[in-house]
Every structure is written in C-alpha cells, then in structure tokens.
C-alpha positions as a LaTeX table, in Angstrom:
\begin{tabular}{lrrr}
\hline
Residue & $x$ (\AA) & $y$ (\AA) & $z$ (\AA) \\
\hline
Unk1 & 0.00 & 0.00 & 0.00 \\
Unk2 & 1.75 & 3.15 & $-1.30$ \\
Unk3 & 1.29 & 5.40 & 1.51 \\
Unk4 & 2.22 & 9.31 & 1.07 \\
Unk5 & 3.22 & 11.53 & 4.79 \\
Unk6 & 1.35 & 14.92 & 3.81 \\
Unk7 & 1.76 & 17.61 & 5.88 \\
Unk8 & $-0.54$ & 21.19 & 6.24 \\
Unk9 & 1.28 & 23.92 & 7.65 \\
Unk10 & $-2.12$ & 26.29 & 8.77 \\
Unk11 & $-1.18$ & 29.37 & 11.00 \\
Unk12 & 1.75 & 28.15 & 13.79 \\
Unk13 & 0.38 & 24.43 & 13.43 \\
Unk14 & 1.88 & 22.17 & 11.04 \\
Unk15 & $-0.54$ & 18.92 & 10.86 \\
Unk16 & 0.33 & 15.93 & 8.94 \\
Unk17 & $-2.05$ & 13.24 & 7.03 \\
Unk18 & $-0.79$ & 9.69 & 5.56 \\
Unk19 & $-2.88$ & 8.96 & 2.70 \\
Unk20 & $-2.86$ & 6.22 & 0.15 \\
Unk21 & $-2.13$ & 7.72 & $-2.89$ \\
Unk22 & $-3.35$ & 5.60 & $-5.57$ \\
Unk23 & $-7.02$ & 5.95 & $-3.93$ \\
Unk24 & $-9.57$ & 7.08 & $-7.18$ \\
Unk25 & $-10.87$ & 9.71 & $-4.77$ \\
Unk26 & $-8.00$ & 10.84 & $-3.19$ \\
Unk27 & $-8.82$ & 14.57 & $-3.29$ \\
Unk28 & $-11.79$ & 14.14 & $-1.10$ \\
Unk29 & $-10.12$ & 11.46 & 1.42 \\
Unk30 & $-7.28$ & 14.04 & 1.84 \\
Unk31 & $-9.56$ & 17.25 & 2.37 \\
Unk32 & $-11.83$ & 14.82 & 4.73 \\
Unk33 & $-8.54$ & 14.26 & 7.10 \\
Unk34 & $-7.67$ & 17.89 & 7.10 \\
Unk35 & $-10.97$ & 19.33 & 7.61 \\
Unk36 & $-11.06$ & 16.65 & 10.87 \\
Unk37 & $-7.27$ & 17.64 & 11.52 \\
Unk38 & $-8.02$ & 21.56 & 12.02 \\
Unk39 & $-11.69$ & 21.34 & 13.61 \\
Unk40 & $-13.43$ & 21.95 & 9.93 \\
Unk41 & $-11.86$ & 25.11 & 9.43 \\
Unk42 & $-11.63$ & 26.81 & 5.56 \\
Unk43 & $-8.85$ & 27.51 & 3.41 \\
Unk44 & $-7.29$ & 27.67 & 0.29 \\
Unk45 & $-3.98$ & 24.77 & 0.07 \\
Unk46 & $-0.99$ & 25.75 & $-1.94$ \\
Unk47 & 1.83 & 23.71 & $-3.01$ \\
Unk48 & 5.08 & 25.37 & $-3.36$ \\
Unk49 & 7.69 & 23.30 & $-4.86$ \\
Unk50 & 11.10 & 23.70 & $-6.65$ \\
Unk51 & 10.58 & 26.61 & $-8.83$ \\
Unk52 & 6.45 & 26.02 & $-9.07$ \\
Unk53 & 3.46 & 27.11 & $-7.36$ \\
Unk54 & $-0.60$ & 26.16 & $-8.02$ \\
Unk55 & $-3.36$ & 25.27 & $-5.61$ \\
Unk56 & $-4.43$ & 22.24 & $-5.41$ \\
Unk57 & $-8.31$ & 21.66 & $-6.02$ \\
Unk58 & $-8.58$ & 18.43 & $-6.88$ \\
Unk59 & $-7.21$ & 14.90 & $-7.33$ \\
Unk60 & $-4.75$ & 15.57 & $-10.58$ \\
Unk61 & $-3.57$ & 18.59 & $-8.98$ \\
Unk62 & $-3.01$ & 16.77 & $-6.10$ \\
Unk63 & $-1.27$ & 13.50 & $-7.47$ \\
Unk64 & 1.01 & 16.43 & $-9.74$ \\
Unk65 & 2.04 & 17.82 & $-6.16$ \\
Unk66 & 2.82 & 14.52 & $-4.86$ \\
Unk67 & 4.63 & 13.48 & $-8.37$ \\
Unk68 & 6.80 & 16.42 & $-8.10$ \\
Unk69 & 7.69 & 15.69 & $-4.36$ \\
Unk70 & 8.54 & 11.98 & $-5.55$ \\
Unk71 & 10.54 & 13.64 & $-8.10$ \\
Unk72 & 12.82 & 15.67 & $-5.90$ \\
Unk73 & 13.73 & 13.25 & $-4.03$ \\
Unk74 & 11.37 & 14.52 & $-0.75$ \\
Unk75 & 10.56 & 12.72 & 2.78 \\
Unk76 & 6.83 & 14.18 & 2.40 \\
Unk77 & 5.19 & 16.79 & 0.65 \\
Unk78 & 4.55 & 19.98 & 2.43 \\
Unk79 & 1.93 & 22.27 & 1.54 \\
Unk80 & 0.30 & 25.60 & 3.32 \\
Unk81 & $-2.86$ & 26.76 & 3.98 \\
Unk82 & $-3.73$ & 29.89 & 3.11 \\
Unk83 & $-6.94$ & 32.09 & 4.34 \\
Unk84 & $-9.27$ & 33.18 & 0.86 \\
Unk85 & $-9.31$ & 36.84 & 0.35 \\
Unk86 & $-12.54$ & 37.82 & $-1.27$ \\
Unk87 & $-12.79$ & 40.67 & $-3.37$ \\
Unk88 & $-15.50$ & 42.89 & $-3.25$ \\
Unk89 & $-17.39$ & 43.92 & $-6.11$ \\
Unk90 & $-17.03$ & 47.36 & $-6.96$ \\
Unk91 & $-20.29$ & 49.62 & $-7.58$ \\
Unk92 & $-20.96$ & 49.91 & $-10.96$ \\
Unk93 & $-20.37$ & 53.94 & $-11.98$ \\
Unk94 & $-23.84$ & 55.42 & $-12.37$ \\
Unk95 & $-24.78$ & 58.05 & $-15.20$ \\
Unk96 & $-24.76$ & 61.80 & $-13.94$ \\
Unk97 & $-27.75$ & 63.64 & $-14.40$ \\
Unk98 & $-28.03$ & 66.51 & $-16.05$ \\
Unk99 & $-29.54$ & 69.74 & $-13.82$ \\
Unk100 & $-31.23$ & 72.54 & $-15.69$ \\
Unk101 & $-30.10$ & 75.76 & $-14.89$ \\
Unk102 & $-32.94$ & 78.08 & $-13.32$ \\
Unk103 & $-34.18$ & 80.92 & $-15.66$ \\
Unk104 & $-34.12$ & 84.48 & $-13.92$ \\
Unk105 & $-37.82$ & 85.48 & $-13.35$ \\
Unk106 & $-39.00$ & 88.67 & $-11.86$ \\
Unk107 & $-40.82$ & 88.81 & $-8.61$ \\
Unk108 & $-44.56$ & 89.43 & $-8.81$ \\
Unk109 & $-45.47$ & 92.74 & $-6.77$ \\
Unk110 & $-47.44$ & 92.05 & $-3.41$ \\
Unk111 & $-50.69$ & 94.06 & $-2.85$ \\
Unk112 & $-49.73$ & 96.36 & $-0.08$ \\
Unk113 & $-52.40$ & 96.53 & 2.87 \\
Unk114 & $-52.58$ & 98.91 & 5.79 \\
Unk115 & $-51.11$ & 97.86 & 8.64 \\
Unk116 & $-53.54$ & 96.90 & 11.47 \\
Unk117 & $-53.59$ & 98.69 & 15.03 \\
Unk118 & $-52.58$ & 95.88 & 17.06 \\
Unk119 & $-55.12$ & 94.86 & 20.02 \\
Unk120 & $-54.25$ & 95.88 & 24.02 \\
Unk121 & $-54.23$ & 92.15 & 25.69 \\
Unk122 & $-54.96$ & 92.31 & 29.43 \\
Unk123 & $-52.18$ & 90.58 & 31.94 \\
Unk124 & $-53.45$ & 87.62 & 32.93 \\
Unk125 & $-52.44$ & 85.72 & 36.63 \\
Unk126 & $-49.89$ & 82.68 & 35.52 \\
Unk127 & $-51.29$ & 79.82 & 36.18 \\
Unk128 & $-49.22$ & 77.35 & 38.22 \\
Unk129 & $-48.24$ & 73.90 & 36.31 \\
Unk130 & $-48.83$ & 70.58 & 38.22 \\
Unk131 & $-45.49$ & 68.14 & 37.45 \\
Unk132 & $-47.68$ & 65.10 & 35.86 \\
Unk133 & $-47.16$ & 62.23 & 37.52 \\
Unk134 & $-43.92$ & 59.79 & 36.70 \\
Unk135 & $-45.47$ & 56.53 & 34.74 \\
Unk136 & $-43.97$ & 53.45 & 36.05 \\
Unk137 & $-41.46$ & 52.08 & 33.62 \\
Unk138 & $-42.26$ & 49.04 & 31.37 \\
Unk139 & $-41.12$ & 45.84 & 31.82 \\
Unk140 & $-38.59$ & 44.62 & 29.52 \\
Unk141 & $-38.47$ & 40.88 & 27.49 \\
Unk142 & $-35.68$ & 39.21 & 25.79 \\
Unk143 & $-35.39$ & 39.31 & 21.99 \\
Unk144 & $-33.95$ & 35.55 & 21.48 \\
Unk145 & $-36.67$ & 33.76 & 23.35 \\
Unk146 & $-39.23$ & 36.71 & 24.26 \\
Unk147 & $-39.11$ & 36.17 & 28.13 \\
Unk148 & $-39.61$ & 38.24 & 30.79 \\
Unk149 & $-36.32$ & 39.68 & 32.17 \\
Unk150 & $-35.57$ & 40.05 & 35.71 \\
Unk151 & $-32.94$ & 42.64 & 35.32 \\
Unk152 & $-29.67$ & 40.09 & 35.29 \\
Unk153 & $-27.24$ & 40.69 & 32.62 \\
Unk154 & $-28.24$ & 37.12 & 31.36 \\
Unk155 & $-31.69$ & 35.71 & 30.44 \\
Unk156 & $-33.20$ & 33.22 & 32.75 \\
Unk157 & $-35.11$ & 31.18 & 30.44 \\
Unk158 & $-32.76$ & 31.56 & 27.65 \\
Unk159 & $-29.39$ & 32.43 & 28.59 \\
Unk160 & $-28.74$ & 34.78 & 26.07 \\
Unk161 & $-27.30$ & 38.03 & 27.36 \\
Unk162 & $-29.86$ & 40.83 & 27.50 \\
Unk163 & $-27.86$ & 44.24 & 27.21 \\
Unk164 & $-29.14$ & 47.14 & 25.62 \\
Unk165 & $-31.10$ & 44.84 & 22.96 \\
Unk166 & $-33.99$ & 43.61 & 25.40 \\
Unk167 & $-37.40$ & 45.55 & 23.98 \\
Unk168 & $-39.94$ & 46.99 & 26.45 \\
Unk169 & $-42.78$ & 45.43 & 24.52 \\
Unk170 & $-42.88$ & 41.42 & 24.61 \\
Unk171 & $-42.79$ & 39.59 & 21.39 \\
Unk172 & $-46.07$ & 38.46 & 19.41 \\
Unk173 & $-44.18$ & 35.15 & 18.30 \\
Unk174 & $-41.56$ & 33.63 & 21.32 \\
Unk175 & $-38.57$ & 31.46 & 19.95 \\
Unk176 & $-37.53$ & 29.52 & 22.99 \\
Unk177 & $-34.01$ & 27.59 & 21.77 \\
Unk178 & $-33.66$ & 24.28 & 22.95 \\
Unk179 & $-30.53$ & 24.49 & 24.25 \\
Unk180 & $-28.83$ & 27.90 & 25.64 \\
Unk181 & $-26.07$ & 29.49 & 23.33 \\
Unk182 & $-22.39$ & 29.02 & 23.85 \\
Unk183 & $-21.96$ & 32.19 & 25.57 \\
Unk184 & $-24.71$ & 31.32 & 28.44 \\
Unk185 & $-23.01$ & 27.96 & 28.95 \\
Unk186 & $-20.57$ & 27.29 & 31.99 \\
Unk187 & $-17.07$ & 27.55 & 31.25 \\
Unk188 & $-16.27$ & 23.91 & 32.48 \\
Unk189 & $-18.35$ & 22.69 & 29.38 \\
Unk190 & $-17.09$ & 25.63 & 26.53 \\
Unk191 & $-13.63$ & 24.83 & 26.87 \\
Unk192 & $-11.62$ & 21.53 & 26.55 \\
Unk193 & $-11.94$ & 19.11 & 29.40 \\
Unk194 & $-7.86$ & 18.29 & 28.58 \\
Unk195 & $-5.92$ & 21.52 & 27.41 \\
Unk196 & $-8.64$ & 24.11 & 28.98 \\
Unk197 & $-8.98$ & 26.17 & 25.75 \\
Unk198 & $-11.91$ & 27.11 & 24.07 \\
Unk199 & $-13.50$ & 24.50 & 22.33 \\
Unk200 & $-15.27$ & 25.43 & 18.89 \\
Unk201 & $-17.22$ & 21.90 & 17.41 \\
Unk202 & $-14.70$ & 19.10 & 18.67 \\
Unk203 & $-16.48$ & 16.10 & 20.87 \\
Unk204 & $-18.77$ & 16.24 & 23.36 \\
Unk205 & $-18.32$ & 13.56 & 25.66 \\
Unk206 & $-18.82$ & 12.48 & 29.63 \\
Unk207 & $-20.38$ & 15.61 & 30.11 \\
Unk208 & $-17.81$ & 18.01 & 28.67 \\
Unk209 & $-16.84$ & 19.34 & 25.27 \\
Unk210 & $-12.85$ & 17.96 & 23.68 \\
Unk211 & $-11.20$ & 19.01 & 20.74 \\
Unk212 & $-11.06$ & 16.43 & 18.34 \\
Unk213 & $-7.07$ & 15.93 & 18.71 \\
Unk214 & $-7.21$ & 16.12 & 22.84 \\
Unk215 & $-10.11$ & 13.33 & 23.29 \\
Unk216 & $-7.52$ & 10.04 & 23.67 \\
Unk217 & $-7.13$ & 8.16 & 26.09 \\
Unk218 & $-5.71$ & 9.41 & 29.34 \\
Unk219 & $-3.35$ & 6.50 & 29.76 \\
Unk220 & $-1.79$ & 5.24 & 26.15 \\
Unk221 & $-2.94$ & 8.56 & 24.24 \\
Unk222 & $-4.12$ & 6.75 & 21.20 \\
Unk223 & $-7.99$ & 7.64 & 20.36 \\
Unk224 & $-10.86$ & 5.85 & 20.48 \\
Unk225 & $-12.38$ & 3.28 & 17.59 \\
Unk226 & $-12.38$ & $-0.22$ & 17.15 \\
Unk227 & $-10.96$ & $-2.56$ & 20.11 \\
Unk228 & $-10.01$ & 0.54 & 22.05 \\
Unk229 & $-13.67$ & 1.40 & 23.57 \\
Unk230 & $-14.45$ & 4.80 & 25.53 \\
Unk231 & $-14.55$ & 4.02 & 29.48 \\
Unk232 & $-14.48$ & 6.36 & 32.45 \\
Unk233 & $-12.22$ & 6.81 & 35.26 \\
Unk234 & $-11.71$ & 9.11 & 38.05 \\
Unk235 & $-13.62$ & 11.33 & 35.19 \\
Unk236 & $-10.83$ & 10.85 & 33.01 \\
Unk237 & $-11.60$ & 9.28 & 29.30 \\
Unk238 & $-9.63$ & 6.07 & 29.22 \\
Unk239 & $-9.68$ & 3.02 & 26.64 \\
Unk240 & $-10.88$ & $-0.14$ & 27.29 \\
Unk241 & $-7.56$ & $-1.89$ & 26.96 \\
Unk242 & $-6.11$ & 0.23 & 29.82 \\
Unk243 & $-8.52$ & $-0.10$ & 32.10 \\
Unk244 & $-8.64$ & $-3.51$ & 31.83 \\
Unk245 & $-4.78$ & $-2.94$ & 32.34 \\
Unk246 & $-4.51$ & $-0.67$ & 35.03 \\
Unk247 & $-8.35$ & $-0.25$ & 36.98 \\
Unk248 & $-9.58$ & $-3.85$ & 37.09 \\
Unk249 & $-8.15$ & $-5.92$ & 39.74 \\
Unk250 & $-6.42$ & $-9.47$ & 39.03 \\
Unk251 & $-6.26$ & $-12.98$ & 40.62 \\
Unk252 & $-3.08$ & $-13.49$ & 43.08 \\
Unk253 & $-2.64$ & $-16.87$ & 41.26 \\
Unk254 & $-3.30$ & $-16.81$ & 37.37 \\
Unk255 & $-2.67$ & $-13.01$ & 36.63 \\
Unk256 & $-5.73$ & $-12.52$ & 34.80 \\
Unk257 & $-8.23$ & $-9.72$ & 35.52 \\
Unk258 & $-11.40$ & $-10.47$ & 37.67 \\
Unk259 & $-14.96$ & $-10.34$ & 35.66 \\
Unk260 & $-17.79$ & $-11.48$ & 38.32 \\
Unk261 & $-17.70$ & $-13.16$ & 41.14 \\
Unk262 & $-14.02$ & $-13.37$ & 43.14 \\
Unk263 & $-13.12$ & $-14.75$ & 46.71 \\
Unk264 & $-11.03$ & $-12.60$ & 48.89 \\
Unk265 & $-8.26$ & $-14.56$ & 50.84 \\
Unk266 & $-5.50$ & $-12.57$ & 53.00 \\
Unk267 & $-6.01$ & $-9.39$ & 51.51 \\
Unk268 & $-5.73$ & $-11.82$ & 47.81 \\
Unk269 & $-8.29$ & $-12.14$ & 45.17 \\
Unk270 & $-8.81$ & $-15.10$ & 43.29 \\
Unk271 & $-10.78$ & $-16.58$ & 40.64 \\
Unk272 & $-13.17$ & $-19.17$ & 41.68 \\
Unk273 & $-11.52$ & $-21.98$ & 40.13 \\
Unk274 & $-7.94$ & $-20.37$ & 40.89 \\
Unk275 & $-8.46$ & $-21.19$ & 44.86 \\
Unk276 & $-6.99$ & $-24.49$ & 45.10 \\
Unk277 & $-4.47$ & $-26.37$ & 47.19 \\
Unk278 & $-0.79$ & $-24.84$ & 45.97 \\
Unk279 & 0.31 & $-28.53$ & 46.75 \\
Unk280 & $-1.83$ & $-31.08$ & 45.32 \\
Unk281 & $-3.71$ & $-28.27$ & 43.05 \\
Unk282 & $-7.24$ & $-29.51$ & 44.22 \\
Unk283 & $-10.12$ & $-27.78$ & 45.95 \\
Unk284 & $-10.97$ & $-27.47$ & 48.85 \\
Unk285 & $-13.53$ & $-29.56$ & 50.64 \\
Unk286 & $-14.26$ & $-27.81$ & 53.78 \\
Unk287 & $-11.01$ & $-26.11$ & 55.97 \\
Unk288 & $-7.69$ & $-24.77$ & 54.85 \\
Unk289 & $-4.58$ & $-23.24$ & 55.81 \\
Unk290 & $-2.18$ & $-20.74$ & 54.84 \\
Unk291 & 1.44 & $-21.78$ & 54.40 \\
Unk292 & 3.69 & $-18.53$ & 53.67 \\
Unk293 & 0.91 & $-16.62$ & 52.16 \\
Unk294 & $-0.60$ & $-19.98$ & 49.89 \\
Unk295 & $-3.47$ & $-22.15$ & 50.74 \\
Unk296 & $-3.01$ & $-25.66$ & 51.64 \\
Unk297 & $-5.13$ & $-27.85$ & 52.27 \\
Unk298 & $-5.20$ & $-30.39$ & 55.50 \\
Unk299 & $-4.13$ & $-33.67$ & 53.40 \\
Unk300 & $-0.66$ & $-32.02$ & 52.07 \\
Unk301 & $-0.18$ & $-29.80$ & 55.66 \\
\hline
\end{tabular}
C-alpha cells in the first residue's frame, strides 16, 4: 500500500495526514482528514515546490504535487494553507444627471395693505403647572426567546445576554431555543476538558466538550475506535484496553483480571476456580490453611 506523509502547515500548526495515494478519490479522502485535523476550518492549500506554485483543487492537482515531491527526491510533501481573500465587487459607476439651470424670473409685486392697530391684551395671573405624575417604567423581554427579564445581565429562560437589545414590549411570536447558546453555557463545558482552551465543534463527551485531537485516552494517548472502547475513570476518558490494564483488579494466582464473582483470601483475590491447594492443586472440601501466604489444604499440611 503506497502510503504518502502529507503535511498542512495552517497558521503556527503544522498537521500531517498519511494517505494512500493511488485511492480514485483521493482529493476528497485528503480534504476529509484535514478538515477533521483543524476542527473543519476553511482555506485555500498551496503547493510550493522547486521553482512552481498552483493550488491544489482536486485529485490531478493533487497527485502532480505529490509526483513532483517523488521527483525531488522529498521525505513528504509539504503544503500551506492559506486564508481566501474575497474581493468585493465594486459599484458599478452610475450616469450623472443633467440639472437645468434656473431661468431668472421677476418677482410678482405684493398688494400692499394697511397695517392693522394691534389689540391691548390684558395681563393675565400665571397659572401654576402641576409636574404630571412619573409613569412606572415598562417591563422589559428578551429578543432571542421573548421572556420576561428580571434585570440580570443574562436571560433566565434563555441564557442569552440581555444588554441594551432587550425591547420593552414582549414579542407576538416567542422562539424559545432548545438548548442555551455558547456564551450562556458554563465555562467547564465551553472549553476543553484536557488543554482548557476554548473548544469550537470538537467532541462532546462524559459531560464536557474535547477538541477532536485532545479526546484520547488518558493512559496510552491513542484515540478511540475499534478494540479501544471509551470508558471512564476518576472522570478521566480512558480506553478499554487500559482499564482492563490498570483499573480492574487481578487474581493473586493466574494473573488474569477479575470479571464477576471473586473470593477474597489474606487481603488476595482469586478466581473461583484459581483457589486451590498450591500442593496437590485440588479444591478445597471444607477447611484450609495458609502456608507462607498460599493455601493448603489439610491432606498435604
């Protein structure tokens, strides 16, 4: 199986991918594994070999990167990842309009009329203004789900944070989500239950959220799939071949791990089957006794 070490150099993280590379599909296999290996992030791949430089968008541009590494003589093939820079349209120049030029016109002459005497106006007492009374201020509702706030910075039904966008009217339709948005959520379940950083998609799992390359197993590392089963200990993710390893006790004669039912002799455990004379390696009908640490039984004492 021709396999081919690929690695992504994205930002200050350099990730690598080995991929068969005579696979008919092997532009979508390999953009599959990277996608998974940066937590489905988007980005334009470039290869930059000896002298040449092209993107690679799909399997033959792909297999010509890889041919050209084989070429030169190259452990792997490296290529970067590069952010897309979109261009914005630019507005299409609109036709000036033409503004007619105002003709000079002569003012039409106003009738004149006398002036009139104006009419003597009594003083009147001033009349002393009442302060109206202060109208009690609205209650306020949240715009995500249309709840009633209680005056927290966060929603109580919702989560979402209410700031200056909560409305003083409440909502004909209410849109209650399901579950509260990530900035509602506890920090314990945002951020990575192994490096402690914020955690965007990933794995949620035992109650917490992982990035995909931290959820392994807490004792060998390797992640989960196949033989290697997701278990729980001291609420630490851990693979079923090291607990069985390392968390499940074993019999003091055969070395095997305990499933069921075990006897418990001298602060030993032992399989059923495994508690037998050390001497004559038969069980025991009725009484024993212990002999350095091993059960005998009363014929061989």
């Amino acid at each position: 199986m021709p396999l081919m070490k690929i690695k992504v150099k994205y930002g200050t993280a350099n990730k690598i991918v080995n991929i068969e590379r005579t696979l008919p599909n092997l532009y979508e296999v390999f953009i599959k594994e990277i996608e998974q290996k940066y937590s489905g992030a988007k980005f334009q791949i470039i290869y930059k070999g000896d002298g040449t430089s092209f993107k690679i968008v799909d399997t033959k541009s792909l297999t010509d990167a890889i041919e050209h590494c084989i070429e030169h003589k190259q452990p792997f093939l490296q290529l970067e990842g590069q952010d897309e820079v979109k261009e914005t349209p630019k507005p299409a120049a609109q036709p000036q309009k033409e503004v007619a030029k105002p003709t000079p016109s002569t003012p039409a002459k106003q009738p004149t009329t006398p002036a009139k005497t104006p009419a003597t106006v009594a003083p009147s007492t001033p009349s002393k203004t009442e302060p109206a009374p202060a109208s009690p201020s609205k209650p306020k509702f949240c715009t995500n789900c249309g709840a009633k706030l209680s005056g927290g910075k966060f929603c109580s039904e919702c989560g979402a944070p209410t700031g200056e966008s909560a409305v003083s009217h409440e909502p004909t339709t209410q849109h209650r989500p399901t579950t509260p948005p990530p900035s509602a959520l506890d920090e314990d379940i945002i951020k990575c239950g192994k490096c402690g950083k914020p955690v965007e998609g990933g794995v949620k799992a035992l109650g917490r959220y992982w990035h995909t390359d931290c959820f392994t197993c807490s004792v060998c590392g390797e992640k989960f799939g196949g033989n290697r089963k997701l278990m729980e200990h001291d609420g630490k993710p851990i693979c079923s071949i090291c607990y069985e390893e390392t968390c499940v006790p074993r019999c003091f004669k055969c070395g095997k791990p305990l499933d069921g039912k075990y006897l418990v002799v001298d602060d030993h455990n032992y399989h059923p089957n495994c508690f037998v004379c050390t001497r004559c390696g038969k069980p025991f009908n009725g009484s024993y006794m212990l002999i350095n640490g091993q059960p005998v039984c009363k014929k061989c004492v």
